[in-house]
PDB file of N, CA, C and O in Angstrom, chain B, residues numbered from 101:
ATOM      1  N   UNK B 101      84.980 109.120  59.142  1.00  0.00           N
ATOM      2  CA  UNK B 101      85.514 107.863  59.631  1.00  0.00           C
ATOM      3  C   UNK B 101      84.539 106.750  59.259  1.00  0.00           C
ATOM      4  O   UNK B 101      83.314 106.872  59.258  1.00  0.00           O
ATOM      5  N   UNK B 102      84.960 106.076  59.066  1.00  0.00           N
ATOM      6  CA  UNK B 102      84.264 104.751  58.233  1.00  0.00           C
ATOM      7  C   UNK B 102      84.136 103.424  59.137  1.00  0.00           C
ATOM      8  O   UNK B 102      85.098 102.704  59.406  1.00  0.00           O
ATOM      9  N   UNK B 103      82.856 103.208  59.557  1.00  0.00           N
ATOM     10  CA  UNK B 103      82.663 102.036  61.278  1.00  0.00           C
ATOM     11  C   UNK B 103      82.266 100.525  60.240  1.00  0.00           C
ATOM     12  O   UNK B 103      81.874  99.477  60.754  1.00  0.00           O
ATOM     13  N   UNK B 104      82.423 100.667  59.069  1.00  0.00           N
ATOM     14  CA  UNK B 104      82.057  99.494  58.259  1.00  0.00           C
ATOM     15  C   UNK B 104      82.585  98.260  58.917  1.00  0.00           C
ATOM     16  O   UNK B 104      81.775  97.342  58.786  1.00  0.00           O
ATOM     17  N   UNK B 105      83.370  98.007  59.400  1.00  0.00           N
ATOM     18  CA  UNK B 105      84.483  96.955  59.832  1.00  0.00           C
ATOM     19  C   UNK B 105      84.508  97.086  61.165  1.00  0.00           C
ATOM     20  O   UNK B 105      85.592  96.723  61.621  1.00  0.00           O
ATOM     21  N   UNK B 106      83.591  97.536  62.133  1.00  0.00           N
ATOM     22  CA  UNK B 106      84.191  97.467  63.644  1.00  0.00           C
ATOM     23  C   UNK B 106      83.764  96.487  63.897  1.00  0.00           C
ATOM     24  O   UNK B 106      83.128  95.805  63.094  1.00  0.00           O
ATOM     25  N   UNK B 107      84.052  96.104  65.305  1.00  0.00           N
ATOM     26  CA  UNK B 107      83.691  94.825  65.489  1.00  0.00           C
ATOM     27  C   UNK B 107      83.831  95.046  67.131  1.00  0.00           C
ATOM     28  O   UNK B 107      84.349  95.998  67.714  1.00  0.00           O
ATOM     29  N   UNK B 108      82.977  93.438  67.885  1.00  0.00           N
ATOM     30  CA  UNK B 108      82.839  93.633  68.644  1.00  0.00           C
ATOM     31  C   UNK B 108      83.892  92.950  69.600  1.00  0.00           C
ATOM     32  O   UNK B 108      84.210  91.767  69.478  1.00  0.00           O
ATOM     33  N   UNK B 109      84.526  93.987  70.785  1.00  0.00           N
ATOM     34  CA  UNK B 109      85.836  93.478  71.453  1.00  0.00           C
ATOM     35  C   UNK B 109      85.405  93.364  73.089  1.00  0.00           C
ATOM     36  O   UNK B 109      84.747  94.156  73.763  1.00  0.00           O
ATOM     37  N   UNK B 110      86.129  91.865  73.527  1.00  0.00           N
ATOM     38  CA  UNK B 110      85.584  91.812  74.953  1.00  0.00           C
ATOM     39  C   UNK B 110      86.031  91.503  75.269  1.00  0.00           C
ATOM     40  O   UNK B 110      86.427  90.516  74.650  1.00  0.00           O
ATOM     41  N   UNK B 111      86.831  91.776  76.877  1.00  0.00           N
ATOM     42  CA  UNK B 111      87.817  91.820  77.691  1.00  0.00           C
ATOM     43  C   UNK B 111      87.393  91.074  78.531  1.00  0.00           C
ATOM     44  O   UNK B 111      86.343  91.425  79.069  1.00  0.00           O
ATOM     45  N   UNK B 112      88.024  89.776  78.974  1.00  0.00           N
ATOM     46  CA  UNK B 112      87.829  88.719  79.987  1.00  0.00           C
ATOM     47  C   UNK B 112      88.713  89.294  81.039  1.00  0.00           C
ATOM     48  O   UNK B 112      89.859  88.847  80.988  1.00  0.00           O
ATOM     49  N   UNK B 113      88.509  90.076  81.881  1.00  0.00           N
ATOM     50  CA  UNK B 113      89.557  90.478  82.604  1.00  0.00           C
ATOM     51  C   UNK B 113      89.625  89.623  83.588  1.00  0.00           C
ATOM     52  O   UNK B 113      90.801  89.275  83.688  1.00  0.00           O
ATOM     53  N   UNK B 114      88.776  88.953  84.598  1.00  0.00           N
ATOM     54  CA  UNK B 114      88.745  88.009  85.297  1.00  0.00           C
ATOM     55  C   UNK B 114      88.777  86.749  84.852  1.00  0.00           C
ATOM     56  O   UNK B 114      88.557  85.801  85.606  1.00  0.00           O
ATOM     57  N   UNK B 115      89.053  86.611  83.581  1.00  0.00           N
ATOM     58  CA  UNK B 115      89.021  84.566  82.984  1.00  0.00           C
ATOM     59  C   UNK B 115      87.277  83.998  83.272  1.00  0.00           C
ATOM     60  O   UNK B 115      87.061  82.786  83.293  1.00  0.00           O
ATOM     61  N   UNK B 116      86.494  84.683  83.413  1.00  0.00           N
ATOM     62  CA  UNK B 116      84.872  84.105  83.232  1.00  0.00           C
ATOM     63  C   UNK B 116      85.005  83.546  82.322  1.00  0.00           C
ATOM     64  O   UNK B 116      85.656  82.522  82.117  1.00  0.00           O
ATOM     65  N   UNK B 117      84.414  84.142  81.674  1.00  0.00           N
ATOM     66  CA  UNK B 117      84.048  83.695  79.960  1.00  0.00           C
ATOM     67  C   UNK B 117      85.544  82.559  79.265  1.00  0.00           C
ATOM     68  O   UNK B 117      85.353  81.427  78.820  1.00  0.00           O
ATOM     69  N   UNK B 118      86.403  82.981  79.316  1.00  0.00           N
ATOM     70  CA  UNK B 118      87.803  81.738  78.747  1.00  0.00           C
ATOM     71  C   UNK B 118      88.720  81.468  80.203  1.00  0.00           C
ATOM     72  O   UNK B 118      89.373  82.328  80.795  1.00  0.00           O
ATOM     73  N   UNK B 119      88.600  80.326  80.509  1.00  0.00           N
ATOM     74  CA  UNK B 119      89.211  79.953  81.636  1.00  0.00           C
ATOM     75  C   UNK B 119      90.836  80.319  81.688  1.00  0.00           C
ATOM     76  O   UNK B 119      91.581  79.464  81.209  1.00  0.00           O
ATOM     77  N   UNK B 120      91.417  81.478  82.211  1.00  0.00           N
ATOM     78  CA  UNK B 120      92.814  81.750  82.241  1.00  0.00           C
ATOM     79  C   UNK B 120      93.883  80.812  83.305  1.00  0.00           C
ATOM     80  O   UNK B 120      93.815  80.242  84.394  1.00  0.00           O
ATOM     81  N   UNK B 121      94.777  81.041  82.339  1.00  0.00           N
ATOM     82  CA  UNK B 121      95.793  80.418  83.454  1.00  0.00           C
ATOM     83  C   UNK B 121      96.046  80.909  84.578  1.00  0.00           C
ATOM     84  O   UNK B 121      96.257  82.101  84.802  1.00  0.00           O
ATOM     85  N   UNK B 122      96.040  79.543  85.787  1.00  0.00           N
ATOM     86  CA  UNK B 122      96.220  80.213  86.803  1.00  0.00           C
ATOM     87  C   UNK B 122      98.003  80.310  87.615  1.00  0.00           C
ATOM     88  O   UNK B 122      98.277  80.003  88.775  1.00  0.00           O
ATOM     89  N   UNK B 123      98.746  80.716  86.780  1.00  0.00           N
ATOM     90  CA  UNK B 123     100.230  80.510  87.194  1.00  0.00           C
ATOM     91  C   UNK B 123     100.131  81.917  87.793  1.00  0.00           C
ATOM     92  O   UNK B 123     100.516  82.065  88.953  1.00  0.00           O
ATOM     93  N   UNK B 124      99.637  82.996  87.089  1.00  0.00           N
ATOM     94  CA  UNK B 124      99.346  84.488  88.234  1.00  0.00           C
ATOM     95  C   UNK B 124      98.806  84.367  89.466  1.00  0.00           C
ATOM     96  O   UNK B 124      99.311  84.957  90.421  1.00  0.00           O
ATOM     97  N   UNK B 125      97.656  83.546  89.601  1.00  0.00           N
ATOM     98  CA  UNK B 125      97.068  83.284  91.114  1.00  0.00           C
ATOM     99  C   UNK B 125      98.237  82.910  91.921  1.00  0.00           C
ATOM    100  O   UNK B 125      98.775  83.504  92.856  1.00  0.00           O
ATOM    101  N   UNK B 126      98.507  81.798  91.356  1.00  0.00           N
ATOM    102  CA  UNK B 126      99.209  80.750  92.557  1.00  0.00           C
ATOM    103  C   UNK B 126     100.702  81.794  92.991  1.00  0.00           C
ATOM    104  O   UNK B 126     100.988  82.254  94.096  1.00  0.00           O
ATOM    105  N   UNK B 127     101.231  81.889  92.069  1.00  0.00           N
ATOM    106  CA  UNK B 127     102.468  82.836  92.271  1.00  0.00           C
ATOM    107  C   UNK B 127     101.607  84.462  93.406  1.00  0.00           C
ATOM    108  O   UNK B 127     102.121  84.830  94.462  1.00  0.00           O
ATOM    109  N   UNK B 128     100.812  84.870  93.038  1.00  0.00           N
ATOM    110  CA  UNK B 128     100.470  85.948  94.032  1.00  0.00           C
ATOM    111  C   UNK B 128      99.820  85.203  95.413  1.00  0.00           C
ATOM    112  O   UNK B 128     100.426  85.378  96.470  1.00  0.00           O
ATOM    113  N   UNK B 129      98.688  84.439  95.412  1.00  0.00           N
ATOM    114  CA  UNK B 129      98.551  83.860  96.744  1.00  0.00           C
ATOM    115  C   UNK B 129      99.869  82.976  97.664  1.00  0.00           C
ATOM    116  O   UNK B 129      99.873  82.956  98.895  1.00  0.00           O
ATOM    117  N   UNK B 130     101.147  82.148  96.649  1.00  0.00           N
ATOM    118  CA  UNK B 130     101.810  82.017  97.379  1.00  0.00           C
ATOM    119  C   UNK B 130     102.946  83.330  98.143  1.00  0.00           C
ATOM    120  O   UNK B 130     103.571  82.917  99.119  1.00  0.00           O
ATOM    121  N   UNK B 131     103.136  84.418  97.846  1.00  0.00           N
ATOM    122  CA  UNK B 131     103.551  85.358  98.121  1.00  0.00           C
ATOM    123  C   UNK B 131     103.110  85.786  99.507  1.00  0.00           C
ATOM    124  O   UNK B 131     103.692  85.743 100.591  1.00  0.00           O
ATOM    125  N   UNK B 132     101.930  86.204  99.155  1.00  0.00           N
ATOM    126  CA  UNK B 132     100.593  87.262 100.008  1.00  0.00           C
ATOM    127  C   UNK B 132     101.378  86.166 101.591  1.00  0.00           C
ATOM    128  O   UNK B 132     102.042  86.418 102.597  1.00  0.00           O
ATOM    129  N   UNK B 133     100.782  84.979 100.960  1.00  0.00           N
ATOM    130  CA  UNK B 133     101.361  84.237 102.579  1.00  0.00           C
ATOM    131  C   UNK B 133     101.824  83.127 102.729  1.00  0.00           C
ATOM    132  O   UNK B 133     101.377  82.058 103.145  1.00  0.00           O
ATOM    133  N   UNK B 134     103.010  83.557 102.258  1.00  0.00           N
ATOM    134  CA  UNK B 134     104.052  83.546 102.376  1.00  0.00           C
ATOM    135  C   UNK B 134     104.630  81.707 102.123  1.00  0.00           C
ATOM    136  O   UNK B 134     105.595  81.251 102.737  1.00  0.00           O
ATOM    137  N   UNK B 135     104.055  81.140 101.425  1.00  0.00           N
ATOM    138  CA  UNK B 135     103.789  79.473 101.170  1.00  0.00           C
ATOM    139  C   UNK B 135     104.512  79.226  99.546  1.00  0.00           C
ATOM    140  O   UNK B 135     104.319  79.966  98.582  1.00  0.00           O
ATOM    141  N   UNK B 136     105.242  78.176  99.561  1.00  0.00           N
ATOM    142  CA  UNK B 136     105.623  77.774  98.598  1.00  0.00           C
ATOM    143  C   UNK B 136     104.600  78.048  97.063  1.00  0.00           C
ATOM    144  O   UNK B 136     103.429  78.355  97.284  1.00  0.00           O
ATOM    145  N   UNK B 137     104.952  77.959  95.873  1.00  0.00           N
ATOM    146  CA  UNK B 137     103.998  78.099  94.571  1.00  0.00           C
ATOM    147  C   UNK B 137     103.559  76.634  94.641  1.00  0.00           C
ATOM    148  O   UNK B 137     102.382  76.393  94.374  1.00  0.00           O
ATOM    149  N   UNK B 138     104.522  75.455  95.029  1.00  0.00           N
ATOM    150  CA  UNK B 138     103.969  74.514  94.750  1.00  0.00           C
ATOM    151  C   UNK B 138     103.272  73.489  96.141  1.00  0.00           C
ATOM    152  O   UNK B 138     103.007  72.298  96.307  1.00  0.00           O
ATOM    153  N   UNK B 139     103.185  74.776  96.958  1.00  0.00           N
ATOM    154  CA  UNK B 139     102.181  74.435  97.892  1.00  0.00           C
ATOM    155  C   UNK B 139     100.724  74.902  97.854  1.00  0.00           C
ATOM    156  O   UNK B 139      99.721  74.470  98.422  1.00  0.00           O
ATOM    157  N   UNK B 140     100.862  75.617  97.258  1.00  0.00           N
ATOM    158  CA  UNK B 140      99.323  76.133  96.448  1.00  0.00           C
ATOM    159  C   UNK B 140      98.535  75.287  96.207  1.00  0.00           C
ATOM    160  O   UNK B 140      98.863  74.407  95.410  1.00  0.00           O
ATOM    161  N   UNK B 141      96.898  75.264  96.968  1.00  0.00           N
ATOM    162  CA  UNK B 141      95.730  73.948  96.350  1.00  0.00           C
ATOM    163  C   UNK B 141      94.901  74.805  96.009  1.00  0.00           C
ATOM    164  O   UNK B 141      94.570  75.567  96.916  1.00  0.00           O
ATOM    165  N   UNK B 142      94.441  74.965  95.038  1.00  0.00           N
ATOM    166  CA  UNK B 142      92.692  75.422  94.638  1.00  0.00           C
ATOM    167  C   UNK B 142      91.802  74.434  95.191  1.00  0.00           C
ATOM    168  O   UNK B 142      91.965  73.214  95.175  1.00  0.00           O
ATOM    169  N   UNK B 143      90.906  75.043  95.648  1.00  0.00           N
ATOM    170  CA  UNK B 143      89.890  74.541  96.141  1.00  0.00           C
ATOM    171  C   UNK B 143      88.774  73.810  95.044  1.00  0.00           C
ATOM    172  O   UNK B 143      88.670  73.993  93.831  1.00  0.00           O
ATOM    173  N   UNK B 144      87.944  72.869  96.000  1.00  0.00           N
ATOM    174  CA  UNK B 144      87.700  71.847  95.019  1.00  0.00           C
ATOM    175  C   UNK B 144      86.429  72.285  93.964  1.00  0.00           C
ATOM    176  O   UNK B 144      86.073  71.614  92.995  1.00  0.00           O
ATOM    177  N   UNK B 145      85.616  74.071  94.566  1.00  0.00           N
ATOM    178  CA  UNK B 145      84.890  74.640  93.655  1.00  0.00           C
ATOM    179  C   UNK B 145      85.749  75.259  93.080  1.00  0.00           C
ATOM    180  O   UNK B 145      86.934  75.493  93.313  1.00  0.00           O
ATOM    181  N   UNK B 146      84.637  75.669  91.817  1.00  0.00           N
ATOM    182  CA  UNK B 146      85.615  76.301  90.759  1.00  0.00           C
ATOM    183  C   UNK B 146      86.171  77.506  91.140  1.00  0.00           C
ATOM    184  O   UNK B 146      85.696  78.010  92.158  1.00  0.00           O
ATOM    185  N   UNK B 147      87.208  78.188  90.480  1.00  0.00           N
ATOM    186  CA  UNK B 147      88.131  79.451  91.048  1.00  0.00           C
ATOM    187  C   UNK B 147      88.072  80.083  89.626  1.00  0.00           C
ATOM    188  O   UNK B 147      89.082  80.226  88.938  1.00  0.00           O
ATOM    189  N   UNK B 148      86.713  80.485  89.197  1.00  0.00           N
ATOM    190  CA  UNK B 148      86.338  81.798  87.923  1.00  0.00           C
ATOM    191  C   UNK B 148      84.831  81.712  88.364  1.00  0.00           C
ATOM    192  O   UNK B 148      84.005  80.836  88.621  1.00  0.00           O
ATOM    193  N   UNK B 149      84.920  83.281  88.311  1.00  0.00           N
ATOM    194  CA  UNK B 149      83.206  83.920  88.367  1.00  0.00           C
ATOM    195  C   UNK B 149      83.173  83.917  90.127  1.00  0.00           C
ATOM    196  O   UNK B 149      82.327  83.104  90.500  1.00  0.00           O
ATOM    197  N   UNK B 150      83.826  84.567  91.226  1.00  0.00           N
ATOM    198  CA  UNK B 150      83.968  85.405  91.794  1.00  0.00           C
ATOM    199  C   UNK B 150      85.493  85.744  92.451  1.00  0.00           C
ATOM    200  O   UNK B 150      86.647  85.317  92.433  1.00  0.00           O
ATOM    201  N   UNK B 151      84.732  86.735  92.998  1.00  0.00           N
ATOM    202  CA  UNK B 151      86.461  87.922  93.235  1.00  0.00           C
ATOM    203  C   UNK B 151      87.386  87.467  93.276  1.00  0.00           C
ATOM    204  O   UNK B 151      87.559  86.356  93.779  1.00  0.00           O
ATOM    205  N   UNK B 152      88.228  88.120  92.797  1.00  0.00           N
ATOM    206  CA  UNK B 152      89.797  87.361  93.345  1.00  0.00           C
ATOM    207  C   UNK B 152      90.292  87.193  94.842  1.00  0.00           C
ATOM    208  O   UNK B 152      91.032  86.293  95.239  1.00  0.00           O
ATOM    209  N   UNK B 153      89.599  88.510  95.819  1.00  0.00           N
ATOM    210  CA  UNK B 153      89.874  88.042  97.192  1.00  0.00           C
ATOM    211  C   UNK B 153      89.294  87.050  97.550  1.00  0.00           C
ATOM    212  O   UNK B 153      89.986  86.279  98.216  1.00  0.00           O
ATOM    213  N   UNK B 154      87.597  86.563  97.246  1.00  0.00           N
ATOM    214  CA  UNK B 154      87.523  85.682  97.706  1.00  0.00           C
ATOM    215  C   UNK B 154      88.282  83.836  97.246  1.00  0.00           C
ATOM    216  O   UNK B 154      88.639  82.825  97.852  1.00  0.00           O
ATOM    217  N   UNK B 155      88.205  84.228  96.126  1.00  0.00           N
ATOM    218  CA  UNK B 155      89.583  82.980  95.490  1.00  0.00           C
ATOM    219  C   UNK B 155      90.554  82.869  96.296  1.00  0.00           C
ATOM    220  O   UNK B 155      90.780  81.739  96.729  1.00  0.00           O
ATOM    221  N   UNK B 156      91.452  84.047  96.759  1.00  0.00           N
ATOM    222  CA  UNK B 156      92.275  83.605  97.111  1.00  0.00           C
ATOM    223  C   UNK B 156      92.404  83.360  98.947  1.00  0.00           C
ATOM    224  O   UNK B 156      93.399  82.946  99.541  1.00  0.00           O
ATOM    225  N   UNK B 157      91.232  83.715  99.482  1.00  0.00           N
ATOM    226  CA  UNK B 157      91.091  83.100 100.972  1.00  0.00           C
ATOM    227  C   UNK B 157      90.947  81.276 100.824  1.00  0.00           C
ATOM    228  O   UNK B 157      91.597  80.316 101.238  1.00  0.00           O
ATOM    229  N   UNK B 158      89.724  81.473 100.000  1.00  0.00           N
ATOM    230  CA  UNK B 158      89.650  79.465  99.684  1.00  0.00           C
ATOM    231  C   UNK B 158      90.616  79.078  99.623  1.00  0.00           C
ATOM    232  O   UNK B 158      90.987  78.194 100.396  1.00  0.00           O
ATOM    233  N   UNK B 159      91.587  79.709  98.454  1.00  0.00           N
ATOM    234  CA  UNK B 159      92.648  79.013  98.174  1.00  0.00           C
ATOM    235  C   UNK B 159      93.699  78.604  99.272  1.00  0.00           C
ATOM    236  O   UNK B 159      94.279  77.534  99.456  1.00  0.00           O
ATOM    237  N   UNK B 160      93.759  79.915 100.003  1.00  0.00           N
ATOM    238  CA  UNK B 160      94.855  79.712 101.256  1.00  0.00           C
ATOM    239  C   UNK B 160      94.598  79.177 102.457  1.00  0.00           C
ATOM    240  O   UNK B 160      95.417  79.235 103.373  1.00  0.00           O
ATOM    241  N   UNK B 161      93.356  78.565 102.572  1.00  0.00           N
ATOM    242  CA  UNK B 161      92.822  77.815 103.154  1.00  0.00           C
ATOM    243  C   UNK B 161      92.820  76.755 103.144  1.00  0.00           C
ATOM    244  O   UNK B 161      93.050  76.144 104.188  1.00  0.00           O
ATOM    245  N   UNK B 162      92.525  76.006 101.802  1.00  0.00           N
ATOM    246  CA  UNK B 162      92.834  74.679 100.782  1.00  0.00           C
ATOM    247  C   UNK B 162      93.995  74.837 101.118  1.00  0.00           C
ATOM    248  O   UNK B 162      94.438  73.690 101.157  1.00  0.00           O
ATOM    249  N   UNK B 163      95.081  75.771 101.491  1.00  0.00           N
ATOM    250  CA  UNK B 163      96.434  75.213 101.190  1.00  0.00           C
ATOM    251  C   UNK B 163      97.139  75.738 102.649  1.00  0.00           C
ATOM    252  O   UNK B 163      98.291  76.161 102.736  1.00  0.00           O
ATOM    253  N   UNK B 164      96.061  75.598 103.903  1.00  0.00           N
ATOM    254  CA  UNK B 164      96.587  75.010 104.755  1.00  0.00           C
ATOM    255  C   UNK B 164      96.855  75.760 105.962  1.00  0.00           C
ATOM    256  O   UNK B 164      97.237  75.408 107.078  1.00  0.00           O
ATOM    257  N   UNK B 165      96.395  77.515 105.176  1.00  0.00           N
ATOM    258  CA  UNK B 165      96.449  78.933 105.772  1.00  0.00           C
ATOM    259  C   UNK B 165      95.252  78.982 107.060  1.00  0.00           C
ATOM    260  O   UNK B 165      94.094  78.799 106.684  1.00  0.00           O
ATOM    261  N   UNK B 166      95.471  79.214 108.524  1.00  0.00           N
ATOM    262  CA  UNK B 166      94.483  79.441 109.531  1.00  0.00           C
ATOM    263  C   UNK B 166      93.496  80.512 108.329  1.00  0.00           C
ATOM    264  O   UNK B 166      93.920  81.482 107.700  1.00  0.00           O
ATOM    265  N   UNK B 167      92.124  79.934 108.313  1.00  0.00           N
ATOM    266  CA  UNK B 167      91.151  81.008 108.416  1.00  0.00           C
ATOM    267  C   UNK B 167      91.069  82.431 108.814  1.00  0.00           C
ATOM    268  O   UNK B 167      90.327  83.230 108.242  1.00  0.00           O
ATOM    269  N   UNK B 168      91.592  82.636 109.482  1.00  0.00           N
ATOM    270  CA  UNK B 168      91.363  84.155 110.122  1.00  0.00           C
ATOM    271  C   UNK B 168      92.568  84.819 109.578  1.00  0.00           C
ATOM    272  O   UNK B 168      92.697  86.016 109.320  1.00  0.00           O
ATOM    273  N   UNK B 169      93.540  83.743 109.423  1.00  0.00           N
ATOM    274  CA  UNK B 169      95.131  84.535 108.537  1.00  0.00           C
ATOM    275  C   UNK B 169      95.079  84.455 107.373  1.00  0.00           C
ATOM    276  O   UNK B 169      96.090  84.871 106.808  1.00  0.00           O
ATOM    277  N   UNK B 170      94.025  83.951 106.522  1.00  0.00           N
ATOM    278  CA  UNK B 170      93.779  83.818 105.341  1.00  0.00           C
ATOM    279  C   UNK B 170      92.987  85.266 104.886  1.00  0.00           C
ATOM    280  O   UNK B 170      93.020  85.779 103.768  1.00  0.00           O
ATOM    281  N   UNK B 171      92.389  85.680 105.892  1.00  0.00           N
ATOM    282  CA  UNK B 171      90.568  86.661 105.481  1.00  0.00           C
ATOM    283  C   UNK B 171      91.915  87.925 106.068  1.00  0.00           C
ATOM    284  O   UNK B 171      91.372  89.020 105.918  1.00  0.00           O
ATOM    285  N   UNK B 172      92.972  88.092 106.484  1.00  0.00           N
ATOM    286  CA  UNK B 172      93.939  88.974 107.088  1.00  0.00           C
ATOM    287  C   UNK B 172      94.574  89.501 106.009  1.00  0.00           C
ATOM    288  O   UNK B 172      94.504  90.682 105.667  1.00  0.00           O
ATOM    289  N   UNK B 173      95.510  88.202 105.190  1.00  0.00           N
ATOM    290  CA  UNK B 173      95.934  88.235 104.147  1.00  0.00           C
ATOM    291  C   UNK B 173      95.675  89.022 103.002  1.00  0.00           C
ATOM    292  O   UNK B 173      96.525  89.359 102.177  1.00  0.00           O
ATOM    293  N   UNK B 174      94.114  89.387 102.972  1.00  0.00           N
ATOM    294  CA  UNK B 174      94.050  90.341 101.765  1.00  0.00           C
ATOM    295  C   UNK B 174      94.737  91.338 101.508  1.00  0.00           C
ATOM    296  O   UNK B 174      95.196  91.354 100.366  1.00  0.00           O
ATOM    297  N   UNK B 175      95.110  92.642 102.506  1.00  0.00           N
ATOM    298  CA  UNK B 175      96.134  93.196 101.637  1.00  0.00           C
ATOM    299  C   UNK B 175      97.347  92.850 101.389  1.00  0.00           C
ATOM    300  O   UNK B 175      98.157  93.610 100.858  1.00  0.00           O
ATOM    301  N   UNK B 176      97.583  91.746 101.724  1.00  0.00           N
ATOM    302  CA  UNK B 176      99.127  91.389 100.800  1.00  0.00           C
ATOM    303  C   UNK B 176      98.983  90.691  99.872  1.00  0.00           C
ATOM    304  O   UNK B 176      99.909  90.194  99.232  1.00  0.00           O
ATOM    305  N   UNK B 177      97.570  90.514  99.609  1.00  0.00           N
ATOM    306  CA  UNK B 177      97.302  89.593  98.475  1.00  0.00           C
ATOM    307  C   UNK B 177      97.281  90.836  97.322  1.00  0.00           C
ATOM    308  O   UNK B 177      98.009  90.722  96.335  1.00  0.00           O
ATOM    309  N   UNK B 178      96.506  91.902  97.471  1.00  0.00           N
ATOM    310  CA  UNK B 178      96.568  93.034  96.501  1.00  0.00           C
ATOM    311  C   UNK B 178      97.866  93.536  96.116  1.00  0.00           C
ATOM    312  O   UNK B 178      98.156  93.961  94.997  1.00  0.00           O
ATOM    313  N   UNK B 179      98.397  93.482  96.815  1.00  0.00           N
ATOM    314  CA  UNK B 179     100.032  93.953  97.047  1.00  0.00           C
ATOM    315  C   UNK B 179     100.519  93.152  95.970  1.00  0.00           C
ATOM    316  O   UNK B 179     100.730  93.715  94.896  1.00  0.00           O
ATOM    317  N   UNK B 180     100.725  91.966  96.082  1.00  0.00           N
ATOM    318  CA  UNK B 180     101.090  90.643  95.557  1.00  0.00           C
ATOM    319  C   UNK B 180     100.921  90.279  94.245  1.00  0.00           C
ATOM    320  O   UNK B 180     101.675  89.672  93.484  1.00  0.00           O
ATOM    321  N   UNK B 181      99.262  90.970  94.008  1.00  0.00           N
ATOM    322  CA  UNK B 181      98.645  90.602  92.334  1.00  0.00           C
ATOM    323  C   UNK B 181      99.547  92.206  91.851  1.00  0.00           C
ATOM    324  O   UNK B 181     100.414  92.158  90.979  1.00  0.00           O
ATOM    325  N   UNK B 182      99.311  93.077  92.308  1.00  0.00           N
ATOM    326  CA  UNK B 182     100.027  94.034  91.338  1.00  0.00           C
ATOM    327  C   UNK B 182     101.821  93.966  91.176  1.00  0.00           C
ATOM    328  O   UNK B 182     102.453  94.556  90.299  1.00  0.00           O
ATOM    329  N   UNK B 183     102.405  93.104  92.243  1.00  0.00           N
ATOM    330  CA  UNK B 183     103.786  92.728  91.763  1.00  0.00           C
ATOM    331  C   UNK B 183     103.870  92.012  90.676  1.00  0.00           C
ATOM    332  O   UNK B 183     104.596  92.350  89.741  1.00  0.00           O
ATOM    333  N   UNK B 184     103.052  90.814  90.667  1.00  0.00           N
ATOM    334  CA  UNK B 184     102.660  90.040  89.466  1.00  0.00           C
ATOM    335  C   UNK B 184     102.505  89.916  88.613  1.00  0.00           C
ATOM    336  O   UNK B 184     102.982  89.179  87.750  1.00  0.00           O
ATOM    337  N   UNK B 185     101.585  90.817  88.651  1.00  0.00           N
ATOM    338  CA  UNK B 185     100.917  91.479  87.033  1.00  0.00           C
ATOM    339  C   UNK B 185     102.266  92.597  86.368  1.00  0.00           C
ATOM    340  O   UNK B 185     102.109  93.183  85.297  1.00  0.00           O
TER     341      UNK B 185
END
């Protein structure tokens, strides 16, 4: 087998490195609880380079979710990203 030509391949799976669209977030955090897509706010730090649970408590917070029903929310938020995806 001949590696002359490989090259190197890297998977942004979280959008770090290339900022991804966020139409998957908003569509799964508005789900999880239960809030319009276009009631969705990102919060005013950035939302790449940590977890997606914690993204999406800020987020549902920013958009209006009690605190404690936001940090609750996580498993329907998991629920939610794999309908999504």
């Amino acid at each position: 087998m001949n590696h002359s030509g490989a090259g190197l391949v890297i998977w942004d799976v979280d959008g770090t490195l290339i900022p991804a669209d966020l139409r998957w977030l908003t569509r799964a955090i508005a789900r999880a609880y239960g809030i319009a897509e276009s009631e969705v706010v990102f919060p005013d730090k950035k939302v790449h380079g940590y977890t997606d649970e914690s993204i999406a408590v800020d987020t549902a917070i920013a958009s209006g979710v009690d605190p404690s029903a936001a940090e609750a929310g996580i498993p329907g938020f998991r629920q939610a990203v794999a309908a999504v995806m």
